[in-house]
C-alpha positions in Angstrom: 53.2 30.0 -11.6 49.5 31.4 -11.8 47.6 30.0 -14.6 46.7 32.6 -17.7 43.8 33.4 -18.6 41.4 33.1 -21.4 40.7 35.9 -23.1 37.9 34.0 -25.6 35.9 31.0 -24.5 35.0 28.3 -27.3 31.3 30.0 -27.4 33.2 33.3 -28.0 32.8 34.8 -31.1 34.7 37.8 -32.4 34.8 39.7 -35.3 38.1 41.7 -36.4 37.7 44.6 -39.1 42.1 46.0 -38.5 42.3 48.7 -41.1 46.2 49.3 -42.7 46.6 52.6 -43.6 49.2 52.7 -46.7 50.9 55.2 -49.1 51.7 53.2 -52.0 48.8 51.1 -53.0 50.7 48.8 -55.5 53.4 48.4 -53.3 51.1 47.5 -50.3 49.0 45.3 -52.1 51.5 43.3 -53.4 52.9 43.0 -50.1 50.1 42.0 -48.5 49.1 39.0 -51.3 53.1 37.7 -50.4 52.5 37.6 -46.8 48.9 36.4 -46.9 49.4 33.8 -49.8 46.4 35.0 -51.8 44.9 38.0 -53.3 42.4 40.1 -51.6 38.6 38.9 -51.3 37.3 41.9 -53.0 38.4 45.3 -54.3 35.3 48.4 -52.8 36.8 50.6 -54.6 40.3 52.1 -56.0 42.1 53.0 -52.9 41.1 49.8 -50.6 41.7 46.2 -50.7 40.0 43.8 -48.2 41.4 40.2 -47.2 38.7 37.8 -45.2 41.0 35.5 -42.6 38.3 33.7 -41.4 34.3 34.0 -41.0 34.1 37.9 -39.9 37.9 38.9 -39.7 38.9 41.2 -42.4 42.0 43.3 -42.8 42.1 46.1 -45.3 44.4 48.5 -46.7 43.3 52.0 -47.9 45.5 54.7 -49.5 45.6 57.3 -46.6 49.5 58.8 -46.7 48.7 60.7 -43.8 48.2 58.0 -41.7 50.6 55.4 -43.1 52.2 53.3 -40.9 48.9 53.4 -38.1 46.1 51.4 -37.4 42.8 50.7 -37.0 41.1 48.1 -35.4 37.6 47.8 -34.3 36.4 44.0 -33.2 33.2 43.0 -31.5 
């Protein structure tokens, strides 16, 4: 069997921004705090809430019906 590989070194560092489109903001928020253990790190505005998971890895939900059940996720 071939050995995997690694797709970060230790010196790698990434940063995640993975954007949740939603429909129901309540309902995703609430959601979101259940699965995550803890409510969000901070509120921009009224249709978004953003949760850190580590230095430079956020996930976010926005109110965007239209898009609800997509993603988006940029990392660097």
């Amino acid at each position: 069997m071939s050995e995997t590989a690694k797709v970060f070194s230790k010196t790698t560092r990434a940063d995640l921004f993975a954007d949740f489109p939603v429909k129901d903001y309540a309902v995703s928020s609430n959601w979101y705090q259940r699965l995550l253990g803890c409510p969000p790190a901070f509120l921009p505005n009224e249709i978004k809430a953003v949760w850190e998971l580590a230095e430079n890895r956020y996930i976010f939900i926005k109110v965007q019906p239209e898009h609800a059940g997509h993603t988006f996720n940029l990392s660097s």
